[in-house]
N, C-alpha and C positions, 0 to 999 in steps of 0.2 A: 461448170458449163452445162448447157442446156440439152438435152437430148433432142433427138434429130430421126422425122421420120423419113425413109428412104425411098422411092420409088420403087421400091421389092412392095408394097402396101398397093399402087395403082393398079388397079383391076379387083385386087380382091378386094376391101374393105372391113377386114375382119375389125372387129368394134370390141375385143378383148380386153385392149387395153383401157380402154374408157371406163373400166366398170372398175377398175384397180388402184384409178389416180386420183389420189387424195385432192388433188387443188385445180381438178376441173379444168385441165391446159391442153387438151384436144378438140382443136376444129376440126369439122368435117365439109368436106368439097364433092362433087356428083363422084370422085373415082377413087380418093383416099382420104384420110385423116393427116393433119400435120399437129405438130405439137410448137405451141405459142412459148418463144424463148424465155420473156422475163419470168411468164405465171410458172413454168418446171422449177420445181425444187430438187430436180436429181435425184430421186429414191431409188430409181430401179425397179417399180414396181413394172413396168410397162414391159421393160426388157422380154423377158422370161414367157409373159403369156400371147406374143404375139405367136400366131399358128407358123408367120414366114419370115421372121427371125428379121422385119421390118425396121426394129428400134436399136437405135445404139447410142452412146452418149458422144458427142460432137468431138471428144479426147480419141475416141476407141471409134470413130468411122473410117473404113476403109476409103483408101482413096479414090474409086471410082464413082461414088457417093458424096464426096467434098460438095460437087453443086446441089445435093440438096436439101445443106444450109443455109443459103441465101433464100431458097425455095421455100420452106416452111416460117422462117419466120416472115417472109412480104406476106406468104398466102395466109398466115395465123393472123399478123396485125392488120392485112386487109379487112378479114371474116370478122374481127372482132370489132375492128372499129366501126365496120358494117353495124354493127348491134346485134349483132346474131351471140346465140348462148352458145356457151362450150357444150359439145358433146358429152353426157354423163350416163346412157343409157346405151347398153348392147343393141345392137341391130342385129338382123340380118346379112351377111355380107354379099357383094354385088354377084348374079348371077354369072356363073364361067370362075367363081372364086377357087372353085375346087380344082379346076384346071390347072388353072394360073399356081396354084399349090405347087400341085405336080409338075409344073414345069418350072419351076425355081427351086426344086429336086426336095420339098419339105413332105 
């Protein structure tokens, strides 16, 4: 199953995990990143280096997170069918990101 990124990501943007995923399966939207269902191959690499513990794989999301499954993959197959490339390059992440940290207690 595909991993799932959570709205714990909205606001901050950290761009971590982009630089770690083999197969190029991160779109980026003006407030977060979502991860495209079919392209995840499930590695885990993404897991681990989010700063706000953002990623989980769609088996192991908790349940107040459930909606936003449906969320990343319309917003992935949207952006991609848009023609837009996958995200593969660290950013910077959105200013107030370090807030938004500290206030989701990371």
């Amino acid at each position: 199953m595909p991993h799932v990124v959570t709205d714990k990501c909205n606001g901050c943007k950290f761009t971590d995990c982009v630089e770690v995923c083999p197969v190029a399966c991160f779109y980026e939207m003006d407030n977060q990143v979502v991860i495209h269902p079919e392209d995840c191959i499930d590695c885990m690499a993404c897991v681990e280096v989010c700063p706000v513990h953002a990623i989980y794989a769609d088996a192991d999301l908790p349940p107040e997170f459930t909606k936003d499954i449906e969320f990343n993959a319309n917003q992935a197959h949207q952006i991609k069918d848009s023609g837009a490339e996958a995200i593969t390059t660290r950013k910077d992440p959105l200013p107030g990101a370090m807030e938004r940290k500290k206030a989701l207690g990371y």
